[in-house]
C-alpha positions in Angstrom: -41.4 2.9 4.9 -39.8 0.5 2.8 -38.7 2.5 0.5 -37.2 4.7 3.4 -35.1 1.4 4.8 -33.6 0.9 1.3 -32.3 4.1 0.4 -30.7 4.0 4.1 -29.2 0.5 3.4 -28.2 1.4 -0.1 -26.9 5.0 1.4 -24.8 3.2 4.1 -23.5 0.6 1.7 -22.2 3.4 -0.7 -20.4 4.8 2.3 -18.7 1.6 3.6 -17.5 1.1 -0.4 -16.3 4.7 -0.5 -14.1 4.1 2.3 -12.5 1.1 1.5 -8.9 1.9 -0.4 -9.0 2.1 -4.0 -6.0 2.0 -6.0 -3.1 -0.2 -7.0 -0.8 -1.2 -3.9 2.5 0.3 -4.1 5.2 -1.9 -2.6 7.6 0.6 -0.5 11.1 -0.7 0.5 12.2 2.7 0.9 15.7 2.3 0.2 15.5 -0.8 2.3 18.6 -3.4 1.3 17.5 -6.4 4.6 17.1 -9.3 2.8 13.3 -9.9 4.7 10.8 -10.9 2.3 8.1 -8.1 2.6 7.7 -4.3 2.1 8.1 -1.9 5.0 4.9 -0.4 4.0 2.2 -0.7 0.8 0.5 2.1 -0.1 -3.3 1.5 -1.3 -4.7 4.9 -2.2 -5.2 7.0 0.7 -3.6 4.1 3.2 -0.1 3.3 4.6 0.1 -0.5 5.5 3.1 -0.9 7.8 5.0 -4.4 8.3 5.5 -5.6 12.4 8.8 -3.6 13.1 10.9 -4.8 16.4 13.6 -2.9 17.8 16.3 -3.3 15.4 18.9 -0.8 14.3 19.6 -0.3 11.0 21.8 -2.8 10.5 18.8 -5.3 11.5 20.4 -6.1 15.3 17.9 -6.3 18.3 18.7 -2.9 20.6 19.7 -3.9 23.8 17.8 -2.7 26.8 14.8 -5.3 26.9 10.9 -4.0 26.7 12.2 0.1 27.1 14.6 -0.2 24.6 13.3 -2.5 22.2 9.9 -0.1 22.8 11.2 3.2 21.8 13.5 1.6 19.0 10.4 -0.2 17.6 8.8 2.8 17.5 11.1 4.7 16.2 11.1 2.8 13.4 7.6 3.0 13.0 8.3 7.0 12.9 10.9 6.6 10.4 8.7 4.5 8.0 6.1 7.1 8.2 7.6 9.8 8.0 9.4 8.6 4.8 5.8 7.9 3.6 4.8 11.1 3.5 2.8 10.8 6.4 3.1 11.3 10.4 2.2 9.9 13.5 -0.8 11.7 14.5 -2.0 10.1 11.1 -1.4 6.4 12.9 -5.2 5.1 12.7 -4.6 1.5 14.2 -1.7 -1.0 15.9 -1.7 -4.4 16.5 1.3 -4.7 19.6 2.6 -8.6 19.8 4.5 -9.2 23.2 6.7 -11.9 24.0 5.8 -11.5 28.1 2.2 -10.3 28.9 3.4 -9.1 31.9 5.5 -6.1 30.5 3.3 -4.4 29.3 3.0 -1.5 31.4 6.5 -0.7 30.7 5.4 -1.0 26.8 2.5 0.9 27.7 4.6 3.7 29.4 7.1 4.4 26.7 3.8 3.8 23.7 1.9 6.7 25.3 4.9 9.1 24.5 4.5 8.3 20.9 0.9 8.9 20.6 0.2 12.2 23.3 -3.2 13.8 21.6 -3.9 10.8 18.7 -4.2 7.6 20.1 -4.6 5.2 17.3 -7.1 2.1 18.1 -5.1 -1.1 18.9 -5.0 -4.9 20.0 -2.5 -6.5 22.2 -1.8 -10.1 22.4 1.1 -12.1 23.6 3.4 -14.2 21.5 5.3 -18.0 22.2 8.1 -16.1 20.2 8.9 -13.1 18.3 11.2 -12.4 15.4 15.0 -12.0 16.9 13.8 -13.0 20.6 12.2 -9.6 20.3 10.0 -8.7 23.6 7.4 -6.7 21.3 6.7 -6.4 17.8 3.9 -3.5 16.4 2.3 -3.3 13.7 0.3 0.0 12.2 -1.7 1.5 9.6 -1.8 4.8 9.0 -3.2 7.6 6.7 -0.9 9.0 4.1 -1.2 13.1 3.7 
């Protein structure tokens, strides 16, 4: 029985360190020129690491519009980084959504859902004091690469 309760720790262990990302990271900028100091995304092997975007356009100015807007453009962006990645959407595995106001959320929610119809990636939500740009949401996300 011990034995048994070994191999199964030992099996279940092995698993765990097979998932974890092997590799050297690759720092993306992907042709990036802001003058931020982090990559858009890192590579490490089989994962995409994506930096918070906001609704910026690509001249790094907030969209207007408020939460809708700055929604969509902020996920948009996400799409862009992606897809420039090599990977996709329906490959997004997690997001972390910062909100300057709690209470638009369901409007964040709304125009989120679009982005994700069939693969809903697991995610947190917590609100912010403050948000790069006065942003009203930021999101971050991790993805598979193909």
């Amino acid at each position: 029985m011990r034995r048994i309760a070994f191999v199964s720790a030992l099996l279940f262990v092995l698993t765990a360190c097979a998932s974890v990302p092997h590799g050297d990271p690759e720092y993306m900028t992907l042709g990036s020129t802001l003058p931020y100091p982090f990559s858009p995304v890192v590579r490490v092997g089989n994962m995409l690491y994506l930096s918070g975007q906001i609704g910026t356009d690509s001249a790094g100015r907030l969209v207007p519009g408020g939460i809708r807007a700055e929604t969509r453009q902020t996920l948009n962006n996400i799409r862009d980084i992606v897809t420039r990645s090599g990977s996709s959407m329906d490959r997004v595995v997690k997001c972390t959504v910062m909100m300057a106001d709690m209470s638009e959320w369901p409007v964040m929610n709304e125009v989120y859902a679009t982005y994700f119809p069939t693969h809903k990636p697991a995610r947190s939500a917590f609100g912010a004091t403050g948000l790069a740009l006065n942003a009203r949401t930021e999101i971050e996300c991790w993805a598979l690469a193909k």
